[in-house]
C-alpha positions as CSV (number, residue, x, y, z in Angstrom):
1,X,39.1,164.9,-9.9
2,X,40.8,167.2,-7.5
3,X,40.0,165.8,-3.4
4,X,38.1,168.5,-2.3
5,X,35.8,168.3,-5.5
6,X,34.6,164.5,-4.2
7,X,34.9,165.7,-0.5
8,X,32.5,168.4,-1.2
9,X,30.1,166.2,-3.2
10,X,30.0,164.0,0.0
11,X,28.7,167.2,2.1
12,X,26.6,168.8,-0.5
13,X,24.1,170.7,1.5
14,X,22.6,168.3,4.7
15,X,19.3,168.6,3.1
16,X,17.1,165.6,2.0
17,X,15.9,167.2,-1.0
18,X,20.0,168.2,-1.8
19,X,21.0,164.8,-1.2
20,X,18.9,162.5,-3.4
21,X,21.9,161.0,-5.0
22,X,23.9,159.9,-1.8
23,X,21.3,159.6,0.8
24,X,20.7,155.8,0.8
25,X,25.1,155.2,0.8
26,X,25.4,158.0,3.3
27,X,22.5,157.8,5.6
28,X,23.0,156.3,9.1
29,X,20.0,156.0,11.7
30,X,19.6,157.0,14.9
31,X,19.4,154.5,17.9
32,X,16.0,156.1,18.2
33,X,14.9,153.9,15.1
34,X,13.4,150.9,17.3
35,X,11.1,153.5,19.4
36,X,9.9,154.8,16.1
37,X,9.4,151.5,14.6
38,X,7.8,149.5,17.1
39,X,5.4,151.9,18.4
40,X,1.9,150.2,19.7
41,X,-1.1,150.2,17.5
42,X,-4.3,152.4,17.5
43,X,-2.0,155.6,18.0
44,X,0.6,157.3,15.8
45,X,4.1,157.8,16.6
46,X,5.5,161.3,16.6
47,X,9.1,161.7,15.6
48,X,10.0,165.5,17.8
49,X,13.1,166.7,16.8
50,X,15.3,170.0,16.1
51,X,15.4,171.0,12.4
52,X,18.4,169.7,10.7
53,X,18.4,166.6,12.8
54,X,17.3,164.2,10.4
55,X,13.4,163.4,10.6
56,X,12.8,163.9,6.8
57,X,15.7,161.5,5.9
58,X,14.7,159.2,8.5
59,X,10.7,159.5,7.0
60,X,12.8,159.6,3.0
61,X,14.6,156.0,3.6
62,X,11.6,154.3,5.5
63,X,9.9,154.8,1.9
64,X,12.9,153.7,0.4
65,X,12.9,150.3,2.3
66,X,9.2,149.5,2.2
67,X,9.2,150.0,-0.9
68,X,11.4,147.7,-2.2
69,X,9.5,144.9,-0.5
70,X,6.0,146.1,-1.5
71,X,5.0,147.1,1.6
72,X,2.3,150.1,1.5
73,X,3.6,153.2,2.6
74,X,2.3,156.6,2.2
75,X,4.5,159.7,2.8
76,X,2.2,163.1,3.1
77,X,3.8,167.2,2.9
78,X,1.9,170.1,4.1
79,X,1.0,171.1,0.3
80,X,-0.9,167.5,-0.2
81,X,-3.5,169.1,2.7
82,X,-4.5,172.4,1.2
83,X,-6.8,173.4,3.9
84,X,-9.1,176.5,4.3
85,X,-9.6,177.6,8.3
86,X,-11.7,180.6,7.7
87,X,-14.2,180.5,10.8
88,X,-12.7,177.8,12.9
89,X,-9.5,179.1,14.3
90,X,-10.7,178.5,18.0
91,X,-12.9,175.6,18.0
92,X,-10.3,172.1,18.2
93,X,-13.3,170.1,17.6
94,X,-14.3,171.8,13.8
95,X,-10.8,171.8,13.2
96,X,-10.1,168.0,13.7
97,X,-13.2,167.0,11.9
98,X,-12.6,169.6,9.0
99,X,-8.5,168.3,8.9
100,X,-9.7,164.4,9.4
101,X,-11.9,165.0,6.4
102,X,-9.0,166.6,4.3
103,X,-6.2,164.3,5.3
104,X,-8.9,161.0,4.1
105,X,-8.6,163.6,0.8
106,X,-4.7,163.8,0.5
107,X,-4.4,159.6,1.4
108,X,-7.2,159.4,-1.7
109,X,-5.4,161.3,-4.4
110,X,-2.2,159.4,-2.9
111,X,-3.1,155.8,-3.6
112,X,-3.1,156.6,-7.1
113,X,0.7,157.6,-7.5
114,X,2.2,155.8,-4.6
115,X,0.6,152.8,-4.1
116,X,1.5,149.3,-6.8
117,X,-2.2,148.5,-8.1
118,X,-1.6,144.6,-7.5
119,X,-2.3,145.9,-3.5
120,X,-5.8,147.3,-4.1
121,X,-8.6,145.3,-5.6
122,X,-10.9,145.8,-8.5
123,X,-13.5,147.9,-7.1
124,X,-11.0,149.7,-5.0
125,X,-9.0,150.7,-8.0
126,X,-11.4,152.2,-9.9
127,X,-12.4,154.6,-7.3
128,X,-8.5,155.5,-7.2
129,X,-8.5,156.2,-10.7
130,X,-11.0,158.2,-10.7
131,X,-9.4,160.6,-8.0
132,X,-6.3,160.0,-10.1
133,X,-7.3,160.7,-13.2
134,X,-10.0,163.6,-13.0
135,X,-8.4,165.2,-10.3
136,X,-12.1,164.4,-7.9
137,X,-12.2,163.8,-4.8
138,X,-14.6,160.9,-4.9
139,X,-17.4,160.9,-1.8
140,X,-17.5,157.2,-1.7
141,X,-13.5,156.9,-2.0
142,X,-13.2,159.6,1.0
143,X,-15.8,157.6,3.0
144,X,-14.4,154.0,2.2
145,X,-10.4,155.2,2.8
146,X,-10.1,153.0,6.0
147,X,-12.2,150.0,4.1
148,X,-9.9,150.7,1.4
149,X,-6.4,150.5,3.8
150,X,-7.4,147.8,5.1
151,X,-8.0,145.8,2.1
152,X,-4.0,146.8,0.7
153,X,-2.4,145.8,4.4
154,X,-4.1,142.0,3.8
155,X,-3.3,142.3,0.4
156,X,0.6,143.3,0.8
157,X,2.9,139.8,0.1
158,X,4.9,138.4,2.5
159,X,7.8,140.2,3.4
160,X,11.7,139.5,4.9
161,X,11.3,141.2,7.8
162,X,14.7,140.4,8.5
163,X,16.4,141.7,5.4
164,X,14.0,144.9,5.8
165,X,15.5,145.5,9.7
166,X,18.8,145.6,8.3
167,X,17.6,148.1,5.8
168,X,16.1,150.1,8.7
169,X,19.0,149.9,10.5
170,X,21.2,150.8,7.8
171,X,25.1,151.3,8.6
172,X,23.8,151.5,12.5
173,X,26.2,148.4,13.4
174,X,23.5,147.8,16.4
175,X,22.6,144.5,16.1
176,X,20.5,144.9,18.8
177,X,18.7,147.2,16.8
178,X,18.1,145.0,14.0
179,X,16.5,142.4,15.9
180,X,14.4,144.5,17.7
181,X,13.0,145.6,14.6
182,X,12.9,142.5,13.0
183,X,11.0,140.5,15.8
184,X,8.4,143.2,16.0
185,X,7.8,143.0,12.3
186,X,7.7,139.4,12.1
187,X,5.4,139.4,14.0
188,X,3.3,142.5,13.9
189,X,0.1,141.9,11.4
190,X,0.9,143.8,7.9
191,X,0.0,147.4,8.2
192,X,-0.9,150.1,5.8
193,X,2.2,153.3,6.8
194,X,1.4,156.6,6.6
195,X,4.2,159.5,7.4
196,X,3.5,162.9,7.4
197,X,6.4,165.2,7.5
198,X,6.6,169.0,8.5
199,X,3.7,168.7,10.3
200,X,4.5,172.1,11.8
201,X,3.7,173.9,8.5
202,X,0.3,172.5,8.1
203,X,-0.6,176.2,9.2
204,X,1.4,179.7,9.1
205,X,2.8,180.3,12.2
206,X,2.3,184.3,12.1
207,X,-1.7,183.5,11.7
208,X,-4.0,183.4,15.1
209,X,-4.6,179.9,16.1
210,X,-1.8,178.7,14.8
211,X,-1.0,176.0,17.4
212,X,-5.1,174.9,17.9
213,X,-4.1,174.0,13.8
214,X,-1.3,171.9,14.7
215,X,-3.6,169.5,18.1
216,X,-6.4,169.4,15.4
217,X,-4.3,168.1,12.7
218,X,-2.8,165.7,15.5
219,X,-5.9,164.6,16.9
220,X,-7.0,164.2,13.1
221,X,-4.8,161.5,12.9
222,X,-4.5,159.9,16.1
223,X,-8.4,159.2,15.2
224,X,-7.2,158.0,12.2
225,X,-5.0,155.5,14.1
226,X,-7.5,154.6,16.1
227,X,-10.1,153.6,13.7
228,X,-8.0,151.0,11.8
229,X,-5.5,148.3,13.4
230,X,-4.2,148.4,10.2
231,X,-2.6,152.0,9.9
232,X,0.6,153.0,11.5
233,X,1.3,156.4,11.4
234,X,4.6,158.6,12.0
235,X,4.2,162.1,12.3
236,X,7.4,164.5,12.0
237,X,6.8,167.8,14.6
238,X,9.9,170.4,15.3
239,X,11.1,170.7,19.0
240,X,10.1,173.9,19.1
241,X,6.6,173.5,18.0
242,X,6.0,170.5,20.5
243,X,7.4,172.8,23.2
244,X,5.3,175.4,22.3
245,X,1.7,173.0,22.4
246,X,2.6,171.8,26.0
247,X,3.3,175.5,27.5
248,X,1.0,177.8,25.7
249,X,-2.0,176.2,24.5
250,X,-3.5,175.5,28.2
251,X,-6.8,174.8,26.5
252,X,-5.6,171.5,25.6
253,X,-3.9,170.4,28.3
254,X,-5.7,167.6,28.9
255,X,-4.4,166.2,25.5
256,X,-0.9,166.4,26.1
257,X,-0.5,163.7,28.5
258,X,-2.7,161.2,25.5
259,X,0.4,162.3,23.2
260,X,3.3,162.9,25.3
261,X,3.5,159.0,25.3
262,X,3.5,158.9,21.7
263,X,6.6,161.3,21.4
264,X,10.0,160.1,20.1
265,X,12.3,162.4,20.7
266,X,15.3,162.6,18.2
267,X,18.4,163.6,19.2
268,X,21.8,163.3,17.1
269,X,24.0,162.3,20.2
270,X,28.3,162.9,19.7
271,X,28.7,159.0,19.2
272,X,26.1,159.4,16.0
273,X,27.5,162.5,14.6
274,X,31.0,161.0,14.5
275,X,29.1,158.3,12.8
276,X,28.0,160.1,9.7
277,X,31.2,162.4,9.6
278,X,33.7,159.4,9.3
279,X,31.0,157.1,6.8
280,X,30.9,160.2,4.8
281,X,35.0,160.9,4.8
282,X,35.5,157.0,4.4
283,X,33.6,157.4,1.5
284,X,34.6,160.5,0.1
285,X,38.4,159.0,0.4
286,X,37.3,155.8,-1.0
287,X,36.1,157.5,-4.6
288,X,39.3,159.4,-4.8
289,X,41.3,155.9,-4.6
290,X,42.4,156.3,-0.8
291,X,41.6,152.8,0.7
292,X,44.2,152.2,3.3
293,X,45.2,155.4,5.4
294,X,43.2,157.6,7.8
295,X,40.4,159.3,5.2
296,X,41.0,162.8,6.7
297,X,44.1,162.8,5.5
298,X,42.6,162.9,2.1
299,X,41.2,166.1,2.7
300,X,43.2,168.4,5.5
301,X,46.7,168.9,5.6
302,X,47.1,168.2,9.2
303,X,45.6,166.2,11.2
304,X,44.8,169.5,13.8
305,X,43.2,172.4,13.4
306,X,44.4,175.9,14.8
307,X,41.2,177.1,16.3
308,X,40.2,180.2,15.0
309,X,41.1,183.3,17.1
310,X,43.0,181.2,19.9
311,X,46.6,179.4,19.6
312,X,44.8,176.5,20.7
313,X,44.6,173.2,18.8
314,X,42.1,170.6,18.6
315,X,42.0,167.3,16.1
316,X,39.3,168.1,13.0
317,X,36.6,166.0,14.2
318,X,36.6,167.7,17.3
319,X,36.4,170.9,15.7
320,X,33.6,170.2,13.7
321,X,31.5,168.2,15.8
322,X,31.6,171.2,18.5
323,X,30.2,173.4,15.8
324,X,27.5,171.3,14.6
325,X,24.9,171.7,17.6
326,X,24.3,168.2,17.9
327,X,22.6,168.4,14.0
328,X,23.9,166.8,11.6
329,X,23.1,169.2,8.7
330,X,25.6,171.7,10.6
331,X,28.2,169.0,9.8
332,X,27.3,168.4,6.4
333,X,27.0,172.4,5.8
334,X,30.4,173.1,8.0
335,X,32.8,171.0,5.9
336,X,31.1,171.3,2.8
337,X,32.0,175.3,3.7
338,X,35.3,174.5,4.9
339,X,36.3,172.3,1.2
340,X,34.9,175.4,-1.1
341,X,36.8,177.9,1.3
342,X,40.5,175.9,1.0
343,X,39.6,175.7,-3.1
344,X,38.4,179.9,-3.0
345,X,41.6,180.4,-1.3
346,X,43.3,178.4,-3.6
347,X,44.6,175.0,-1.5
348,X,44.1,172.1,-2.7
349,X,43.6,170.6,0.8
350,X,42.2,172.7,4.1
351,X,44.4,174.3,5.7
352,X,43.5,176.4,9.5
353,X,43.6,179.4,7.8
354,X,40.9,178.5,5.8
355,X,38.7,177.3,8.9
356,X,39.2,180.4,10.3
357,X,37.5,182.4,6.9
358,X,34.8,179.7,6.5
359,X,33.5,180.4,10.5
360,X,32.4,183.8,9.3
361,X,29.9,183.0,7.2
362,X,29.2,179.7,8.5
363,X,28.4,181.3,12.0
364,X,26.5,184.1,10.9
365,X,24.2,181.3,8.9
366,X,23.9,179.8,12.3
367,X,22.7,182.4,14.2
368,X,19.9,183.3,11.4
369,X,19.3,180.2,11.4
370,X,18.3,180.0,14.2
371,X,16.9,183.5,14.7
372,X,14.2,182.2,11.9
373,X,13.7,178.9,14.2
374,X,12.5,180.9,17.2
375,X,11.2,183.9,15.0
376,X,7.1,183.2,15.4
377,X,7.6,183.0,19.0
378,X,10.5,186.0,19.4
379,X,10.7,187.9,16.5
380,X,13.9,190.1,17.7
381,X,15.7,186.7,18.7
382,X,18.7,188.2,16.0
383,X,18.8,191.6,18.1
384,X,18.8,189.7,21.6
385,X,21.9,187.1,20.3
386,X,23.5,190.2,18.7
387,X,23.2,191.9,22.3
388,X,25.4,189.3,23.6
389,X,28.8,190.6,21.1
390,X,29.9,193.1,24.2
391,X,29.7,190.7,26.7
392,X,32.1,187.5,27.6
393,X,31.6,183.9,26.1
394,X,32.0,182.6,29.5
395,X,30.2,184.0,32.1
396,X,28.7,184.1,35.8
397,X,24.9,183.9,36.1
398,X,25.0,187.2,38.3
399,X,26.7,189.1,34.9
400,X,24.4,187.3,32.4
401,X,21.3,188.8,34.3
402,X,22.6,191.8,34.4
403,X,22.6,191.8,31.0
404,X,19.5,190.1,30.1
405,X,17.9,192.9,32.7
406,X,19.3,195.6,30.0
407,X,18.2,194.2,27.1
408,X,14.6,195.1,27.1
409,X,16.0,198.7,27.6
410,X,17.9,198.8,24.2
411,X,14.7,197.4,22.1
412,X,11.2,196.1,22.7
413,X,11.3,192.5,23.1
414,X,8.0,189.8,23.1
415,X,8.1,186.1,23.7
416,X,5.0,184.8,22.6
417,X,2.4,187.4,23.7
418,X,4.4,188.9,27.0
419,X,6.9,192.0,26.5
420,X,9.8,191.9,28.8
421,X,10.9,194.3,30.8
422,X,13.8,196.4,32.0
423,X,15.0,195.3,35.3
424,X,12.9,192.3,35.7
425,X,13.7,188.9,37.3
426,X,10.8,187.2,35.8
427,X,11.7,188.8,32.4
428,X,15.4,187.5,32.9
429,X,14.2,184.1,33.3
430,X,11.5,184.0,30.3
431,X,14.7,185.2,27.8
432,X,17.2,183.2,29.5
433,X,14.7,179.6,29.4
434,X,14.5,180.9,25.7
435,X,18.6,181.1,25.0
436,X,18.8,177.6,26.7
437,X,16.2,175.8,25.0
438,X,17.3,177.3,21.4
439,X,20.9,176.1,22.4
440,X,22.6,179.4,22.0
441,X,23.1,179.4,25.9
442,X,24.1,176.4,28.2
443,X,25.0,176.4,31.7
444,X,28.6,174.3,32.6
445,X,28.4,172.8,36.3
446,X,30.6,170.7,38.1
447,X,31.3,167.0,37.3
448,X,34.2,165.0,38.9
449,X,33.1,162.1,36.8
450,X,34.1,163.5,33.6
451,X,37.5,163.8,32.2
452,X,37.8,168.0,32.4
453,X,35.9,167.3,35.7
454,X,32.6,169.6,34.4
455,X,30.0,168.8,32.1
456,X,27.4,171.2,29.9
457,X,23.4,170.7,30.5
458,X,22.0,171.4,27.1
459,X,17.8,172.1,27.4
460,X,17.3,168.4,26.4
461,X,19.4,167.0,29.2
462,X,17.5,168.8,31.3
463,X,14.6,171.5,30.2
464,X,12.8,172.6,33.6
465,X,16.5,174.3,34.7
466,X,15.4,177.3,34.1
467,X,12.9,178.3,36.9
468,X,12.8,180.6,39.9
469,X,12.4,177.4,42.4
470,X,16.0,176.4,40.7
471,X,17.8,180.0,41.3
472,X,20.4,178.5,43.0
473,X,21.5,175.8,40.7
474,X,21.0,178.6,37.7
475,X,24.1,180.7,40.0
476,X,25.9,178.2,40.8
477,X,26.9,177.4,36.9
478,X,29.3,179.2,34.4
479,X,27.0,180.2,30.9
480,X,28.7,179.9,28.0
481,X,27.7,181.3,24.6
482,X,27.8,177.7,21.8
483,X,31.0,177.8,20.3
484,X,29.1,178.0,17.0
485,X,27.5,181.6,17.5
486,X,31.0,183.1,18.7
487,X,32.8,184.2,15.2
488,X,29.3,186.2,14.3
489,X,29.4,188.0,17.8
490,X,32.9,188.8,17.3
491,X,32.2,190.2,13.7
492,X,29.2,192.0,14.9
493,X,31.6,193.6,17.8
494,X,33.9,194.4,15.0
495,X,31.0,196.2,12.9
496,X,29.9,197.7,16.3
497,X,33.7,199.7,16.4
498,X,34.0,197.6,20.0
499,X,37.4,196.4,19.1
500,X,38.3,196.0,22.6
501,X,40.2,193.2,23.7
502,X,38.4,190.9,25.8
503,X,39.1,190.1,29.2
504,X,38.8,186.5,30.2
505,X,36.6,183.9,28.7
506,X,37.9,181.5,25.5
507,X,36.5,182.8,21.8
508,X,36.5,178.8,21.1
């Protein structure tokens, strides 16, 4: 088989569902996976992170491992809670009670496909075939679900809770991490898991009352926690969605700090993404019979790349990790595009020419991408990123709100429910706070501890920058556009007829 054949059936797609073959060789955790597993009991655990960063694999290979040691574990979607809100979009208390009752539902009909009938006894079983079976929701099932929990968490055999921490941990190399896990699950009593991914979809985000949905649904099961020692619960939310429950739903403030203490925030740090890039080169070189020389040589015919639109040259990794906005899908999806480019062009390994074609469409993906990410709260996101084609990569905060103060003037633009307005410092900072915490802007400052002597403050590092008490740290940076958006811009200048060359600031 030809190498970029295997290479590209190592970076297939970066989705879970797209990756059921290789997940469990490829996958590598995050150091986040001790937080997530060791979380207190009587209150869920919610894994926060950006799409693309891993939470369904993470939720995907927990089932995995539990189930190979007959542990009971539960993993819910958004279509296993088909739930009517007619007439109580505004009242958090009907919600959690209607969404309690209808996720005791979803764990009902579950026992009967997921869960090994030596775990539940007699009686217990016959109410789960029944769901099964005829497709009921059985009253006394429904009512008896945390009796009936219970009962599988006393009945689940004895586990190695050593040889499952190494599963948990899998090709982590933190031996710290294993023990932590392992000690807590020694010594934990054995639980009943339930993971509920996509948690964000559990209501249409273009629907009034959208967000109410989501702290019902998460109250649902934090009272679901609470009733029974023996549940643990993980719950998968996207950034975005989190971010918007704490700054626009003021009606339930006084929840957030009960579940800001619950949060475990996921983030795909450089040291982890170089991770799963080499595993997945290692083995992609390893199947096409390379076992002794660097695996990118496998694949790319040098060992730099020519960036595209610059002279400049940077090693592959480098390259590709810039691109990936700290997601690993983005690296799975960027050389998977980069192997079917070289073969479309006809090279049987990938040449710098070929990186150059495979940006276009790669970076026009990212900036839909993410247009759709931020869509239900900004639904011209595309046209303000687009706005930014005429304008340097690299640029003083005075010139960036000069243009953020024109964009209002060229379309309407909403964030949530405000329009912003022409000429506008307030309306500067709302699209600006956007940019950043989307990751299509980030400020550089000053840093004489790091090697190039500056450093970039992603929202993450720091997401309160963006405020009128902070103007003077806001000036005081350079802005730069994410290297990942920069081919689309320049295409969209192109398709604009602005062919002009620009003055100052690097395209990568």
């Amino acid at each position: 088989m030809a190498p970029l054949d295997i290479l590209w059936r190592f970076f297939p797609s970066g989705t879970t569902e797209g990756e059921q073959s290789i997940l469990q060789d490829v996958f590598i955790y995050p150091d986040q996976m001790s937080e997530v597993m060791t979380f207190p009991s009587g209150n869920p655990c919610l894994l926060v992170g950006s799409k693309g960063v891993g939470k369904t694999a993470i939720l995907q290979q927990i089932v995995s491992s539990f189930t190979k040691q007959n542990i009971p574990v539960l993993l819910l979607l958004p279509d296993d809670l088909p739930v009517s809100f007619a007439g109580t979009t505004g009242d958090i208390a009907s919600l959690k009670r209607l969404l309690y009752e209808e996720l005791k539902k979803a764990i009902a009909i579950g026992l009967g496909t997921s869960i090994k009938s030596g775990l539940i006894n007699l009686n217990d079983a016959k109410l789960v075939a029944i769901a099964q079976d005829k497709g009921e929701r059985s009253r006394d099932l429904v009512q008896n679900i945390l009796i009936i929990l219970s009962s599988i968490a006393k009945n689940t055999i004895k586990f190695d809770a050593k040889q499952l921490a190494e599963d948990l941990s899998l090709s982590s190399n933190n031996v710290n991490l294993i023990k932590i896990i392992s000690k807590y699950l020694d010594s934990s009593s054995s639980p009943f898991w339930l993971l509920i991914d996509d948690t964000d979809q559990i209501a249409p985000p273009n629907e009034a009352g959208h967000l109410n949905r989501i702290w019902g649904f998460l109250l649902a099961v934090r009272r679901l926690a609470t009733e029974s020692k023996h549940i643990k619960c993980i719950v998968s939310l996207r950034t975005e969605i989190w971010l918007r429950l704490q700054r626009e739903d003021k009606g339930q403030r006084d929840q957030i700090d009960h579940i800001r203490p619950l949060v475990v925030e996921l983030r795909a740090r450089e040291d982890h993404l170089t991770q799963i890039l080499d595993k997945r080169l290692l083995l992609a070189a390893r199947e096409y019979g390379s076992f002794e020389r660097d695996p990118s040589e496998c694949f790319f015919e040098d060992t730099q790349v020519t960036l595209p639109g610059t002279k400049e040259v940077r090693p592959w990794s480098t390259f590709i990790l810039k691109n990936s906005r700290e997601r690993p899908r983005d690296i799975v999806q960027l050389v998977g595009k980069l192997a079917r480019t070289a073969q479309k062009n006809g090279h049987s390994l990938i040449k710098s020419s070929d990186a150059t074609d495979a940006m276009h469409p790669y970076s026009k993906e990212r900036a839909e991408y993410l247009a759709i990410e931020v869509g239900s709260y900004c639904e011209q996101f595309l046209d303000v990123v687009r706005s930014f084609a005429d304008i340097k990569f690299e640029c003083t905060f005075e010139t960036l709100r000069h243009h953020l103060k024109t964009v209002p003037s060229r379309f309407a633009v909403k964030i949530g429910t405000k329009s912003i307005k022409p000429d506008d410092d307030d309306s500067v900072l709302m699209l600006l706070a956007l940019l950043h915490e989307s990751g299509f802007l980030n400020p550089r400052v000053k840093d004489i501890t790091k090697f190039k002597q500056y450093k970039h403050i992603s929202f993450y590092d720091d997401p309160f920058l963006v405020c009128r008490s902070r103007w003077n740290e806001l000036q005081s940076a350079a802005w730069e556009v994410h290297p990942a958006f920069r081919t689309y811009l320049i295409d969209v200048n192109d398709e604009m007829g602005k062919r002009r060359p620009r003055q100052g600031g690097k395209n990568r």
